[in-house]
N, C-alpha and C positions, 0 to 999 in steps of 0.2 A: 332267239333274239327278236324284240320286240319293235325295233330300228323300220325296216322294212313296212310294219303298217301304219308307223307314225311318220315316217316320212311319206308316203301316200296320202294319211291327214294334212299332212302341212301343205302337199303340193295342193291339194283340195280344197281347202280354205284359202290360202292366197291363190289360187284362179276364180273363186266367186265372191269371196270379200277383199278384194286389195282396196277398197276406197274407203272402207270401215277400219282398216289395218293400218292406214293411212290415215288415217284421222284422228285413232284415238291411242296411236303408239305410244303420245306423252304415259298415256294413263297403264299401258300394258307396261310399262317400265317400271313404271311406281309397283305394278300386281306384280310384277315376277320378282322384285325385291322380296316382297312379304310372301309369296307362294315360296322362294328359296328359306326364308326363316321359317315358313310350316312344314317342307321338308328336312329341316335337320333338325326341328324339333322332335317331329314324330317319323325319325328315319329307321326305325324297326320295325316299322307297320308295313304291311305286305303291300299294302297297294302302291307304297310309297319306293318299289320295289327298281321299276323303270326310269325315276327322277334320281333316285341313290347311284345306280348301274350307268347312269351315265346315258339310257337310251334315247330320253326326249332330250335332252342336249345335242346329242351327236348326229341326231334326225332331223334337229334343224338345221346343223350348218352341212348336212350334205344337200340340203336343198338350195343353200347358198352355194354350195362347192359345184353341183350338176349347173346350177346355171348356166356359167360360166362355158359349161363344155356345151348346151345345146343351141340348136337354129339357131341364132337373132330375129328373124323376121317370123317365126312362131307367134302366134298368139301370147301362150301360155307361157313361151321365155320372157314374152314382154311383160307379164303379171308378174312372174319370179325376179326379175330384175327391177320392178320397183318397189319388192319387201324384204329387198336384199339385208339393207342397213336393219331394217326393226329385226328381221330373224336372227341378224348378225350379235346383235343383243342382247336379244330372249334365250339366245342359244349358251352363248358365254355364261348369264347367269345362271341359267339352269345348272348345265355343266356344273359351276364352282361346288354342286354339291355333291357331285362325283369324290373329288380331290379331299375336300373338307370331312367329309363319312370316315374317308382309308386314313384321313391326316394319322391321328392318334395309334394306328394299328402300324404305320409305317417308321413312325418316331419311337416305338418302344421295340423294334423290330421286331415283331410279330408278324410284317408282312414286306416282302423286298420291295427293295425302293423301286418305284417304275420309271426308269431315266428317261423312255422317250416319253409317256406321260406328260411329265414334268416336263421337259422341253415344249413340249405341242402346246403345253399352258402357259409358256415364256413369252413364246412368238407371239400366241394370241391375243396378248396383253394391249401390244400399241394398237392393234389391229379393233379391239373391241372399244379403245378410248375412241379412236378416230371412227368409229362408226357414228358418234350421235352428230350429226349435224352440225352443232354447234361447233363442235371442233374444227369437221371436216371444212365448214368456209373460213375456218382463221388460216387454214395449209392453201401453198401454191396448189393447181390441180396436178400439175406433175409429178412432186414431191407425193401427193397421196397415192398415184398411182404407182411410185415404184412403193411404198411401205405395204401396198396393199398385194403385190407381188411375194412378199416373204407370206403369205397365206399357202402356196405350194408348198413352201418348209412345214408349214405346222400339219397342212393334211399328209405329207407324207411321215411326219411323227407320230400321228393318229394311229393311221394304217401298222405301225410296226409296233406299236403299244397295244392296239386290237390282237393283233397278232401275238403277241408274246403272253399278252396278258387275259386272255379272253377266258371265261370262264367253264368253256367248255367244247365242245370241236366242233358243237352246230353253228356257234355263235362266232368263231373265228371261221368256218367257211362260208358264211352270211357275210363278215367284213369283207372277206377278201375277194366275193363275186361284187359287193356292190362300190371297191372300189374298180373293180375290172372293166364295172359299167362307165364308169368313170373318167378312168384313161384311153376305155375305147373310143366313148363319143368326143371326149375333148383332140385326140390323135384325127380324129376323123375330121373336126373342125374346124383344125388348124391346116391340113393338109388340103383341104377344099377350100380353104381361103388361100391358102400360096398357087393354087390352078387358075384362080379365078384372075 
């Protein structure tokens, strides 16, 4: 599973470009529209192997997902937390070419329907409108914060989609250490802010 070095890329671009990433999100928006239509054009080409599988997808919203569980007063949470919303977006589209690859193979049943799959792309839905900005200042801030709450629903339908469906036993034990990482530090986080 591929997941693990691209999420290391991501965290490593947004700690030394957040103000590049930040500036020119309009424009990474518009790219990953058109980079999502070059991958389902040319979705049988090997290299194209990682954006089909769903791995640069899922890599970047666990960089959105870790955030959330580390410091606050970190440096590098503060970078992660302000490329929240553009990852939250780049992530979603990529992803749609995960879903859209298997569509045809799941609709002739040739391949079982993945019910949490499909769930974790339900949830994700309002969650990925209200990431552009634009949206998120038409909503009260409270109202976004609890929609943005049902994002625990969708990662834990990730996790049990990884898990069922994962393509092979390195890449389902790759899922389920680095949601471990996950719960660890967000458990730890939470439990040192009720001390403090």
């Amino acid at each position: 599973m591929l997941s693990p070095i691209i999420i290391i890329l991501f965290i490593t671009l947004a700690y030394y470009f957040t103000p590049q990433i930040l500036k020119y999100r309009k424009y990474l928006y518009i790219g990953v529209w058109i980079l999502l239509a070059l991958i389902l054009l040319f979705n049988e080409k090997t290299f194209m192997t990682p954006f089909v599988k769903g791995y640069v997808g899922f890599a970047l919203f666990y960089v959105v997902m870790i955030t959330g569980a580390l410091n606050p007063k970190l440096k590098i949470t503060q970078k992660l937390k302000s490329v929240r919303a553009p990852y939250s977006i780049l992530g979603f589209v990529l992803l749609l070419s995960h879903p859209l690859h298997y569509a045809i193979e799941v609709l002739t049943q040739q391949r079982d329907f993945p019910l949490f799959g499909v769930l974790a792309f339900v949830v994700m839905i309002p969650l990925f409108i209200t990431s552009y900005m634009t949206i998120r200042k038409r909503m009260k801030p409270q109202d976004w914060f609890k929609l943005q709450r049902w994002a625990y629903l969708s990662y834990a339908f990730i996790l049990v989609h990884l898990i069922i469906n994962a393509s092979t036993p390195q890449n389902r034990i790759v899922a389920i250490i680095l949601f471990i990482i996950y719960i660890g530090l967000k458990l730890f986080k939470e439990l040192k802010l009720k001390t403090v």
